[in-house]
C-alpha positions in Angstrom: 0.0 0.0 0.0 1.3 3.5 -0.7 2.6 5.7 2.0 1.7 9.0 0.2 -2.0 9.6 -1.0 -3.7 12.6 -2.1 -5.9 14.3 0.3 -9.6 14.8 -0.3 -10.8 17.9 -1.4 -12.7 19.1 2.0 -9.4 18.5 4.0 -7.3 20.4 1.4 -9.9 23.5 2.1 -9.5 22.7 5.5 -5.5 23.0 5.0 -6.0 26.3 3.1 -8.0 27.7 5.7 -5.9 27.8 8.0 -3.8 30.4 5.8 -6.6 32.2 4.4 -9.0 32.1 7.4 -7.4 32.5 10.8 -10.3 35.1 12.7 -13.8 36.6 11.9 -12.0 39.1 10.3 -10.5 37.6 7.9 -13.9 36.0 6.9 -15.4 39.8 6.6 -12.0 40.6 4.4 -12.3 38.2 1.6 -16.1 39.0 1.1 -16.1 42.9 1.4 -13.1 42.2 -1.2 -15.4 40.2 -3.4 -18.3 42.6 -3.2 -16.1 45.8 -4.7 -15.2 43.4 -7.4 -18.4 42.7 -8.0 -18.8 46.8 -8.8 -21.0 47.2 -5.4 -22.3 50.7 -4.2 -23.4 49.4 -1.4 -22.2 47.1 1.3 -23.8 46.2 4.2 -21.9 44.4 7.0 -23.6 42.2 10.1 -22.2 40.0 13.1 -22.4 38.8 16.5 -20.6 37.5 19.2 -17.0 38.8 17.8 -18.2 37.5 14.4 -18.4 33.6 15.6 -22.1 32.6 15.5 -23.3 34.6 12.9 -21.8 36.4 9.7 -23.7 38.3 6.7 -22.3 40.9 3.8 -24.7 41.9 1.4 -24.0 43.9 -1.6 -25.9 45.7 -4.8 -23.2 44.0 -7.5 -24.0 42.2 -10.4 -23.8 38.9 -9.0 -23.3 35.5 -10.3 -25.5 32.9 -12.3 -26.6 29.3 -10.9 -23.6 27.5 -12.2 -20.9 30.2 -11.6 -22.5 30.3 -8.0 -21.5 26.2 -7.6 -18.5 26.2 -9.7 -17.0 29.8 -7.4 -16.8 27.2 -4.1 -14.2 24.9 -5.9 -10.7 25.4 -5.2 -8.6 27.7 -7.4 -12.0 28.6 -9.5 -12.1 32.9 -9.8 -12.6 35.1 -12.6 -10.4 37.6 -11.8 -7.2 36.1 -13.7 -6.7 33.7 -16.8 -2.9 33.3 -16.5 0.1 33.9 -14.9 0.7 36.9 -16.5 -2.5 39.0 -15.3 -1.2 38.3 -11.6 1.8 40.7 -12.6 -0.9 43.4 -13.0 -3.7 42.4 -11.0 -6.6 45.8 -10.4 -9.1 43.2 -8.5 -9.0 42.6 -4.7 -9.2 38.5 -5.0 -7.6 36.3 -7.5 -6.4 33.4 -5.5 -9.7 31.1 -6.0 -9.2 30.4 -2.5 -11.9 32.3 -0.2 -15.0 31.0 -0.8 -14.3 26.9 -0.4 -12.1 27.7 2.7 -14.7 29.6 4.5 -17.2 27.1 3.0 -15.1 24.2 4.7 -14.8 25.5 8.4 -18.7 26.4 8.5 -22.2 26.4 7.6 -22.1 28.7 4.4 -25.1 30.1 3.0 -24.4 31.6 -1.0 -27.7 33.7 -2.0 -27.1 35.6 -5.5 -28.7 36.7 -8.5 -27.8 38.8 -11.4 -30.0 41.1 -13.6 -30.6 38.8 -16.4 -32.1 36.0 -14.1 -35.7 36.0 -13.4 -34.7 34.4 -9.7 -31.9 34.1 -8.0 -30.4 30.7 -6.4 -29.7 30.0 -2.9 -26.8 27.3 -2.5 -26.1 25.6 1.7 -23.0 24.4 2.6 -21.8 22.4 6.1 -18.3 22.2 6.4 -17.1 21.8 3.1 -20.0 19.6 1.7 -23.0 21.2 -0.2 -26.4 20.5 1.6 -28.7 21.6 -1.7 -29.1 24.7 -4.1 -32.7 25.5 -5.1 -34.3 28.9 -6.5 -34.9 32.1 -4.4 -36.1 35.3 -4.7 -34.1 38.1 -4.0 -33.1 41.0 -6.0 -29.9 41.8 -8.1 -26.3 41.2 -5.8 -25.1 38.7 -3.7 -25.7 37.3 0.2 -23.7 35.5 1.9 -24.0 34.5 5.6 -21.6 32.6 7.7 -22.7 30.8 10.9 -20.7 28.8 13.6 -17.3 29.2 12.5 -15.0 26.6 12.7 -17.3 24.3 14.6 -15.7 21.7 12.1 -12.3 22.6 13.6 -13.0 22.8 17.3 -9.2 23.2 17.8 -9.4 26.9 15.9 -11.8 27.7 18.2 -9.0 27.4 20.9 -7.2 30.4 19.5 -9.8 32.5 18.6 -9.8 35.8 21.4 -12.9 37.1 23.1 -15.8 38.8 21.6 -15.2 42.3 21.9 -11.6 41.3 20.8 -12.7 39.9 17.8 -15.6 42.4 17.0 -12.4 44.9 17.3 -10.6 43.5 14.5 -14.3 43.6 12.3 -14.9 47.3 12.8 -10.9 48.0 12.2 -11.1 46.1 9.0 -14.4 47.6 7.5 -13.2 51.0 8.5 -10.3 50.6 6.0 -12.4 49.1 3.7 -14.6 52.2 4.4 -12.2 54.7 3.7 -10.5 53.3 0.4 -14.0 53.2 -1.3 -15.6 56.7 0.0 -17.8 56.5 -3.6 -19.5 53.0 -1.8 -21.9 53.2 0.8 -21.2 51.1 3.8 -23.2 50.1 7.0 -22.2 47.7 9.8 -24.2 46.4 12.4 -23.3 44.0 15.8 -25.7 42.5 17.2 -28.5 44.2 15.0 -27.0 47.3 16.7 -26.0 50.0 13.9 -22.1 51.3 14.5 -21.7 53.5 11.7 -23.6 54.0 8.3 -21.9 55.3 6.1 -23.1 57.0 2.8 -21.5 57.7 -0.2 -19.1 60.6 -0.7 -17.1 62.5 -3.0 -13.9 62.9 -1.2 -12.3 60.9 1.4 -12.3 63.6 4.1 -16.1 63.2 4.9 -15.8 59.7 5.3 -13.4 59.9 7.6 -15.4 62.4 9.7 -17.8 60.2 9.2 -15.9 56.8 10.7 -13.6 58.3 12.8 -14.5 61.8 14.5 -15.5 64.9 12.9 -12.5 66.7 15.3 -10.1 64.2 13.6 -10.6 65.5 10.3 -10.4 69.0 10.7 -6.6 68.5 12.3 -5.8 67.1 8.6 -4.1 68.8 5.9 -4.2 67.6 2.3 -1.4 66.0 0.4 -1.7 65.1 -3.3 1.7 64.9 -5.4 1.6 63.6 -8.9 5.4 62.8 -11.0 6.8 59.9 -12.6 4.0 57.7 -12.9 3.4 57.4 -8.9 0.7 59.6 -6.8 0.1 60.1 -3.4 -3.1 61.4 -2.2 -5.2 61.6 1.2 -4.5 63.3 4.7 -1.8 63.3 7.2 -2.1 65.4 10.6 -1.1 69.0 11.0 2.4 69.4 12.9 2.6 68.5 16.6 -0.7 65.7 16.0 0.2 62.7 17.0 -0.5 59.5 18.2 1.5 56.9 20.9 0.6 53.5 18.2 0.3 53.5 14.6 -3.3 52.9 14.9 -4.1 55.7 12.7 -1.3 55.5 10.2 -2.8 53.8 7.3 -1.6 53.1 3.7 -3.5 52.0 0.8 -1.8 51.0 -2.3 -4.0 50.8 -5.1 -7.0 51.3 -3.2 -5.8 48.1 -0.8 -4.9 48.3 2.6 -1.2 47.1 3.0 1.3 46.6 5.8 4.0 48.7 4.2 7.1 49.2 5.6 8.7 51.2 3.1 5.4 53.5 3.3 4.8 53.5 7.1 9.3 54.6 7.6 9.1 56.9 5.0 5.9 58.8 6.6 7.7 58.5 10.2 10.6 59.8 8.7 9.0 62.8 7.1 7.6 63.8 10.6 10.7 63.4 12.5 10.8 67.2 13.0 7.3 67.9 13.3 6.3 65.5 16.3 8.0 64.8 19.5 10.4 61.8 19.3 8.4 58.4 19.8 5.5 59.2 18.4 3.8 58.3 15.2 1.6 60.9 12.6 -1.8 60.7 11.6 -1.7 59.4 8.2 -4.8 58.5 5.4 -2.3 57.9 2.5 -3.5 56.5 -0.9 -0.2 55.5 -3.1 -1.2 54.7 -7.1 1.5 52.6 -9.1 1.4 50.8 -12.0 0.6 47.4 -10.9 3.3 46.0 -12.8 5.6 47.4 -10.1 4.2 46.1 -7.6 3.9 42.4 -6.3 0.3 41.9 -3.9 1.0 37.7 -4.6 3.2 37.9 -1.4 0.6 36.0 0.9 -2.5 34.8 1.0 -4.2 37.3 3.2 -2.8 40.0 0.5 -1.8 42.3 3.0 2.2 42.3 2.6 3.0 43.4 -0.4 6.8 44.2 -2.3 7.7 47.5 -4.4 10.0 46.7 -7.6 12.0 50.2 -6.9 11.4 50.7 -3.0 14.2 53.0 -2.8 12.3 55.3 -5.5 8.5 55.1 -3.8 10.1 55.8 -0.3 12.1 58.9 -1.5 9.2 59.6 -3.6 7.0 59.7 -0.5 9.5 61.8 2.1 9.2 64.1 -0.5 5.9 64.8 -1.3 5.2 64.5 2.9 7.9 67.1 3.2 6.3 69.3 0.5 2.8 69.4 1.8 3.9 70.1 5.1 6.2 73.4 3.5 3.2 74.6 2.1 1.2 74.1 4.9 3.7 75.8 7.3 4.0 78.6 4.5 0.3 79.0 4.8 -0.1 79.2 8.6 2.6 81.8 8.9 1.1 83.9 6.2 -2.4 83.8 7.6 -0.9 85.1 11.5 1.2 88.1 9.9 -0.5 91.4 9.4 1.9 93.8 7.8 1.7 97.5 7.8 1.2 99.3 5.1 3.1 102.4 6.6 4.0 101.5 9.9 5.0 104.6 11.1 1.6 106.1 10.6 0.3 103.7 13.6 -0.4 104.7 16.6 1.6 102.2 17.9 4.9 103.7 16.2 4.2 107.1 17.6 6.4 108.3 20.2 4.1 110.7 21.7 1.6 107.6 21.5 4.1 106.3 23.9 3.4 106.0 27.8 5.9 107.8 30.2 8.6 105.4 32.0 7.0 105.0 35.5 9.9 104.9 38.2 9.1 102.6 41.0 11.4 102.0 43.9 13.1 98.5 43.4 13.1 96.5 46.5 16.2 94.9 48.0 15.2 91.3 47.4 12.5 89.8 45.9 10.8 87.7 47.6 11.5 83.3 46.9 9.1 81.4 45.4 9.2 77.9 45.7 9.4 76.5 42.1 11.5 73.5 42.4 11.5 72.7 46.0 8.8 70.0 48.0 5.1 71.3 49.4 7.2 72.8 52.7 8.0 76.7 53.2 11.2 77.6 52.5 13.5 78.8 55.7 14.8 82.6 55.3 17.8 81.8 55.5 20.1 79.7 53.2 21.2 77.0 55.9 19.7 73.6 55.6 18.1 71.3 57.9 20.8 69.2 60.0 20.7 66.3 57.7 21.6 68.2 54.3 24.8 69.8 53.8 25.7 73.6 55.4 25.5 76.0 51.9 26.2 79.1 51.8 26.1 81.9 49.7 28.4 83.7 47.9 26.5 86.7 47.8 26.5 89.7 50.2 23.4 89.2 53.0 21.0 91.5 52.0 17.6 92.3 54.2 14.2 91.4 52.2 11.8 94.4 52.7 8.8 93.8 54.5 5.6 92.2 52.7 2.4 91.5 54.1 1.8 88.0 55.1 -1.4 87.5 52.7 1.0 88.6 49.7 3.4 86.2 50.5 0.8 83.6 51.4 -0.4 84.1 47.6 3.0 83.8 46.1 3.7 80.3 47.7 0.0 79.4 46.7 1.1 79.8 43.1 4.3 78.6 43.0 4.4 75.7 44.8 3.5 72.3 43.1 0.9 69.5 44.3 1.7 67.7 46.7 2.3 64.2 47.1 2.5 62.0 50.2 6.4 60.8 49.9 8.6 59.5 52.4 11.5 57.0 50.4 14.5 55.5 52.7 18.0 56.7 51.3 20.0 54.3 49.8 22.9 53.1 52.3 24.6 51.5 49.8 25.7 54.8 47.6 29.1 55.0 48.6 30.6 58.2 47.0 32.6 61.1 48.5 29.7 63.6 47.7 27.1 61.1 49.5 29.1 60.6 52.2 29.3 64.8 53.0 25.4 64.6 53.3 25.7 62.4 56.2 24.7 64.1 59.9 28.2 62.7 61.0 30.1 64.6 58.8 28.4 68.3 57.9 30.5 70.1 55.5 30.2 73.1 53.8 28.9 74.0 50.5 28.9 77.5 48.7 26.4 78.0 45.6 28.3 79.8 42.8 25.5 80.3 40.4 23.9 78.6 37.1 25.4 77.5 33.9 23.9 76.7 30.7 21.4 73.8 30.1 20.2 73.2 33.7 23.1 73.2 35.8 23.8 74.8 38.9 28.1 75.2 39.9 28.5 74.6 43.9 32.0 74.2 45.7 32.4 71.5 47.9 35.3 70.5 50.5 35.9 67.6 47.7 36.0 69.9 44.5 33.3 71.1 42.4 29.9 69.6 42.2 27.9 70.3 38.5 23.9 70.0 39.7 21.5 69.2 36.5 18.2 70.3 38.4 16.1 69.5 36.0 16.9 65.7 36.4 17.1 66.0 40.0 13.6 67.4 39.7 12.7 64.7 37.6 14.2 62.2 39.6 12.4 63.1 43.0 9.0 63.8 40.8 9.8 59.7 39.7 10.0 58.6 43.3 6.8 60.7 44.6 4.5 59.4 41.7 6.4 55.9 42.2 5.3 55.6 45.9 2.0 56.8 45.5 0.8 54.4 43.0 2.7 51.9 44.9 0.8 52.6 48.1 -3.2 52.8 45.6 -3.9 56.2 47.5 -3.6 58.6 44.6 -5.4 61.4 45.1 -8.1 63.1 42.0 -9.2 65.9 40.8 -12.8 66.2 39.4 -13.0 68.1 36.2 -15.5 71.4 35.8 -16.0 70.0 32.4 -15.5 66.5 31.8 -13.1 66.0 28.9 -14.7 63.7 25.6 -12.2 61.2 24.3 -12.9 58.5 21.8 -10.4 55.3 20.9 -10.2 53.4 17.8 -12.0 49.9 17.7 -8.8 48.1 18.6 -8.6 50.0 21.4 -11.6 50.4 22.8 -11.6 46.7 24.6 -8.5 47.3 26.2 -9.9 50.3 27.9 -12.9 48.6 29.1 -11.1 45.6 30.7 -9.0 48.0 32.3 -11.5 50.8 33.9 -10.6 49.5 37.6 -7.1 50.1 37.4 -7.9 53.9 35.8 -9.6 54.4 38.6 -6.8 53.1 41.2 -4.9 55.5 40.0 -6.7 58.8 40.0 -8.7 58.7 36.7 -12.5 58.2 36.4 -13.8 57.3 33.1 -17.1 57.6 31.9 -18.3 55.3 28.9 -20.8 57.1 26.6 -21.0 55.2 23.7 -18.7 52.7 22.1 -15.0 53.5 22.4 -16.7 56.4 23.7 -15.6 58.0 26.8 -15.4 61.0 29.3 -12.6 61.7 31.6 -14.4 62.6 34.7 -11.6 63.0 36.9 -7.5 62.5 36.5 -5.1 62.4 39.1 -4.0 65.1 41.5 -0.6 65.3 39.9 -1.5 65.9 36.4 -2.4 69.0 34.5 -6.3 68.4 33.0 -4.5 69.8 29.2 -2.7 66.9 29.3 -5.0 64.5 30.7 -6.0 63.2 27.3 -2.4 62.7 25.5 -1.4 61.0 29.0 -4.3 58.8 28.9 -3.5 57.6 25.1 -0.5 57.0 26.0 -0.9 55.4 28.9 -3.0 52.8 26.8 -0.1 52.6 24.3 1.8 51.0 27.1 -0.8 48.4 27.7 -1.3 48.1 23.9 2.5 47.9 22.1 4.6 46.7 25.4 2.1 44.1 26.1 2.7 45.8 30.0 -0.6 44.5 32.1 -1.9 45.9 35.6 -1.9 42.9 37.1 2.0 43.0 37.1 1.7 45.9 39.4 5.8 46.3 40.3 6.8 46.3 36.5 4.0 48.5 35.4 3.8 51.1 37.8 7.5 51.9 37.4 7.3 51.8 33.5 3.7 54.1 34.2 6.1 56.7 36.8 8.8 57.2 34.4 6.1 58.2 31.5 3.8 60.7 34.4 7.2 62.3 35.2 7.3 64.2 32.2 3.6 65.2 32.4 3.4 65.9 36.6 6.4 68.2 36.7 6.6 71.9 36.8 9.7 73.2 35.9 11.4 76.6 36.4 14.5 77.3 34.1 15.9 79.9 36.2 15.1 78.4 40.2 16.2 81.2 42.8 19.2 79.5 45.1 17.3 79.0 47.8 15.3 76.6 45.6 17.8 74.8 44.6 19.1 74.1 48.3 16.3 72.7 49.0 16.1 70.8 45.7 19.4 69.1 46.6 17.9 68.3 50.5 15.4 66.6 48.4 17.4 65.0 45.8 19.3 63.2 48.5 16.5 61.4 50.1 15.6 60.0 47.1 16.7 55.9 46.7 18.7 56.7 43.8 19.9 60.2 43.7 22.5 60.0 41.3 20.8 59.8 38.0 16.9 60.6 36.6 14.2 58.2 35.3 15.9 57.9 32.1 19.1 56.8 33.6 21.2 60.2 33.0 23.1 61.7 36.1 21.8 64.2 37.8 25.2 65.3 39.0 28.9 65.4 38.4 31.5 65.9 40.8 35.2 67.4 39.7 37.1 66.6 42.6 41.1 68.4 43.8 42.8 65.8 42.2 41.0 65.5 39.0 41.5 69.4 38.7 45.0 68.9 39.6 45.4 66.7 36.8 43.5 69.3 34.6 46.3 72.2 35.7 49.5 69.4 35.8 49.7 70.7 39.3 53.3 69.2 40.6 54.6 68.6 37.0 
């Protein structure tokens, strides 16, 4: 008997289905794919439960005929292509001859269609891979097609298939591109015989994405359309300084297809490298038409990886014509802010005699110190430290403050002094460095403050040498610690919002925000849902300024989403969460008086790891005698 035998057709399909089919989505793909081939201008799209009971896209096209509707669910049967040389420039979504028997073969698979000639349509029932019956039904001119308990013929599928609102994520992703690359076709999708977006047709792509998206998202676009040597590149991109912490809204079509491009998605990151801050990703609807002979879609089943002939020419073709549209549109914005003079010195403004008299006022000795940089405490009159910081002291000749009312000086605390945040962190014992060691209470030396440098630093002279301060790590560092014990400890304080903040996340990310609403609220925000992916930020944490409360809270979802960081792993997490929140909780003076900087360095040194910030820079530097010594060739 012969060891190798040729399989039967339904597992083959089976086989292939595991390629072409591997989640609800991909189901939805092949058929909305088949239904704009079919010259549809209108699709309608139903499920429920995350696309794994039920199935249904419906479309206006011209259908197919009794036998082409029996011969379409045998293997390799399309009319797309004739040869091999159409795949080099295939137009049409499917050509594989693929789709239809594999999804046919892992479920039962109803085919209602009927063209315009017909007098009735046909209606043709398959269960798993074997056809039930076809008989005649009446439905008017299109196609049908429902799908019910997916791969309940492969019960290990099911296995790896995620949860409902999971799944359903991926559906609504996928028709949204869909959606977008076909704005002249009117799409609708339902779950569970709930309506989440109908879309009609438009004439430009900019109303469909208010449409999908937001309305708010659309008006942050600026156009980009760039036509030269037989390559275009048309749609939307975000104005400079929009952005986004995922890719989630930086899409490329090519020809009309959604792709995973990675010559497309660098060359779009690259174009924004100036105009966004550094880890973050542009808003990009991009549409890229090439002659098809260029480009090869025949890289995988699913069709969504694809390979440029000349990728070196299409990405420097695109990092132009990004960088060109944004020109213009910088050009544009600075024009519409300017308002030259005709004459400018017939203004008012130009006219001397216009001009206010100089009003003397008496200058007073000192000023007095707000607390910019420092902890919640009042700052001591003097520039002595408590008994376990270092003795400082000034350079400058003692001068008497002149008197002030104790409710001004009440006020100017108020507004300088930052939010508090209940922080006590043991020192590390195990720092053992000559400038640590002066900070302990057995050995209380003497430091003089010198003044400021460039870039953040502070200059103090020490019984060791000189000591370089960056402050602004410092501050970062201690800001790290406070936010890091806090969360640690689940007592984070919040602040409720006057006017609760809307905020609305793609479908992908929508899920993760609902499994996650207990830990926003352990940590200070309160969320709202008001629709789906729909939310409104209530309240945010004590720390954090309510402008930023939305760019934190993407971001902060990022982390979940890209680092695959979870809030059950609470030590990991939180640490990863207190080095983002630095950035966003502090507020930083550039020029901090000296007496905030003493007591910025009292701080600094109770911290657990003084010596360098979050991102693992030092906060300080220490020239000691001998190293300046060396620097002079003192005793050469």
């Amino acid at each position: 008997m012969a060891k190798i035998q040729i399989l039967p057709d339904h597992v083959a399909n089976q086989i292939a289905a595991g390629e072409v089919i591997e989640r609800p989505a991909a189901v939805v793909k092949e058929l909305v794919e088949n239904s704009i081939d079919a010259g549809a201008s209108r699709i309608n799209v139903e499920f429920r439960n995350g696309g794994k009971s039920y199935l249904l896209i419906e479309d206006d096209g011209h259908g197919m005929t009794r036998d082409d509707a029996l011969l379409s669910l045998e293997r390799h049967a399309t009319s797309k292509i004739k040869d091999i040389n159409d795949v080099m420039a295939i137009m049409s979504f499917g050509f594989r001859g693929e789709a239809l028997p594999s999804i046919a073969s892992v479920s039962r698979f109803t085919l209602r269609t009927k063209t315009k000639n017909d007098a009735c349509g046909s209606e043709t029932f398959v269960n798993a891979g074997k056809i039930v019956h076809q008989r005649e039904y009446g439905m008017p001119t299109g196609t049908r097609i429902e799908v019910s308990h997916l791969f309940n013929s492969v019960p290990a599928r099911r296995k790896f298939m995620k949860t409902d609102n999971t799944e359903a994520a991926h559906i609504i992703h996928l028709v949204r591109l869909y959606a977008l690359a076909h704005p002249k076709i009117a799409f609708t999708l339902k779950e569970n015989d709930r309506v989440l977006f109908k879309s009609p047709r438009h004439s430009n792509m900019k109303d469909r994405i208010a449409d999908i998206w937001n309305k708010k998202l659309s008006q942050e676009l600026i156009p980009v359309d760039v036509d030269e040597s037989g390559l275009r590149l048309h749609g939307y991109v975000g104005k400079p300084g929009i952005c986004r912490a995922t890719r989630g809204e930086l899409i490329t079509l090519v020809n009309n297809r959604p792709v995973d491009s990675r010559t497309l998605s660098y060359a779009i990151i690259e174009s924004f490298h100036t105009y966004i801050p550094k880890g973050k990703y542009p808003v990009a609807f991009l549409f890229l038409e090439i002659n098809p002979k260029s480009v090869d879609v025949n890289v995988h089943p699913a069709k969504r990886e694809i390979r440029f002939r000349e990728e070196a020419l299409v990405r420097q073709f695109a990092i132009q014509s990004l960088l060109k549209s944004l020109k213009e549109h910088t050009t544009n914005s600075l024009q519409a802010v300017r308002f030259p003079l005709e004459n400018p010195e017939s203004s008012p403004v130009f006219q001397k005699n216009s001009l206010p008299e100089p009003i003397t006022r008496p200058t007073p000795a000192i000023r007095p110190v707000k607390q910019t940089l420092a902890s919640s405490e009042p700052i001591s009159k003097n520039t002595t430290i408590t008994p376990e910081a270092p003795v400082i002291h000034s350079s400058r000749a003692t001068v008497t403050p002149s008197p002030q009312k104790p409710l001004e000086r009440q006020k100017d605390t108020e507004r300088a002094t930052p939010v508090s945040i209940a922080y006590s962190p043991k020192p590390d014992n195990s720092l053992d460095t000559a400038f640590i060691q002066e900070l302990t209470p057995s050995k209380k030396r003497d430091w003089r403050y010198m003044g400021t440098l460039k870039d953040n630093r502070a200059l103090f002279e020490t019984p060791s040498g000189l000591l370089i301060l960056n402050y602004k790590s410092a501050h970062e560092r201690i800001w790290f610690e406070r936010l890091q014990s806090t969360l640690s400890s689940q007592k984070t304080a919040s602040q409720q919002l006057l006017i609760p903040q809307p905020i609305h996340f793609d479908a992908l990310t929508g899920p993760i925000i609902e499994e996650s609403l207990a830990f926003f609220n352990e940590i200070g925000f309160k969320l709202e849902l008001f629709g789906r992916n729909f939310y409104r930020i209530e309240a945010i944490p004590d720390w954090l300024e309510p402008n930023a409360a939305e760019v934190f809270l993407r971001d902060l979802v990022a982390l979940i989403k890209e680092k695959g960081l979870v809030p059950s792993k609470k030590g990991a997490f939180y640490e990863e969460l207190s080095r983002m929140a630095t950035a966003k909780a502090i507020r930083f003076d550039n020029k901090p008086s000296e007496q905030a900087l003493i007591s910025l360095i009292d701080e600094l040194m109770r911290c657990e790891n003084p010596l360098a910030c979050p991102k693992g820079k030092p906060t300080f530097i220490e020239l000691s005698h001998g190293d300046l010594d060396k620097r002079f060739q003192k005793g050469m």
